[in-house]
N, C-alpha and C positions, 0 to 999 in steps of 0.2 A: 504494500500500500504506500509505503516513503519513496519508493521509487516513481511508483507513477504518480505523486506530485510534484516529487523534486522534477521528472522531465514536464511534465505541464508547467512548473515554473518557466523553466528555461526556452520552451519552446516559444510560449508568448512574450520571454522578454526577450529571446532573439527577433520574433516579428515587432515588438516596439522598438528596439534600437535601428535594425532594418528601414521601417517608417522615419524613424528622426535621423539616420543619418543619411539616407540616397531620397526621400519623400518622396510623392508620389508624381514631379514632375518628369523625370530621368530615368526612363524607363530602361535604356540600354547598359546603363551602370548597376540600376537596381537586378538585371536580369542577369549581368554578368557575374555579379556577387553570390547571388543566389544558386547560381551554377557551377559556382568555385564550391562553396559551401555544401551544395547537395550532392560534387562527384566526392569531397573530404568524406562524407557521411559513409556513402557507399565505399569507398576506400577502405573506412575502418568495420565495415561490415563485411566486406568477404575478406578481411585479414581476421577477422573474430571467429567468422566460420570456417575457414583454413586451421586455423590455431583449435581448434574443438576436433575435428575431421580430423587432424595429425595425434591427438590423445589417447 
């Protein structure tokens, strides 16, 4: 249960800093950030799943 509110913390406070720092005029920055950020995500998901599968 602490976990899934610590990550709902963080999810909505990554979307507020998101909104306050690219807002919503700047869409090709905002899109590029975003796209940095969700291949990191997926990055460290099949290095988690690699590291489980090798156990």
């Amino acid at each position: 249960m602490g976990y899934k509110i610590l990550g709902y913390a963080v999810w909505n406070g990554g979307k507020f800093y998101m909104k306050q720092r690219y807002g919503t005029a700047s869409g090709a920055k905002r899109l590029a950030a975003l796209g940095i950020v969700g291949a990191a995500v997926v990055a460290l998901a099949v290095k988690g799943a690699h590291r489980d599968a090798s156990s």
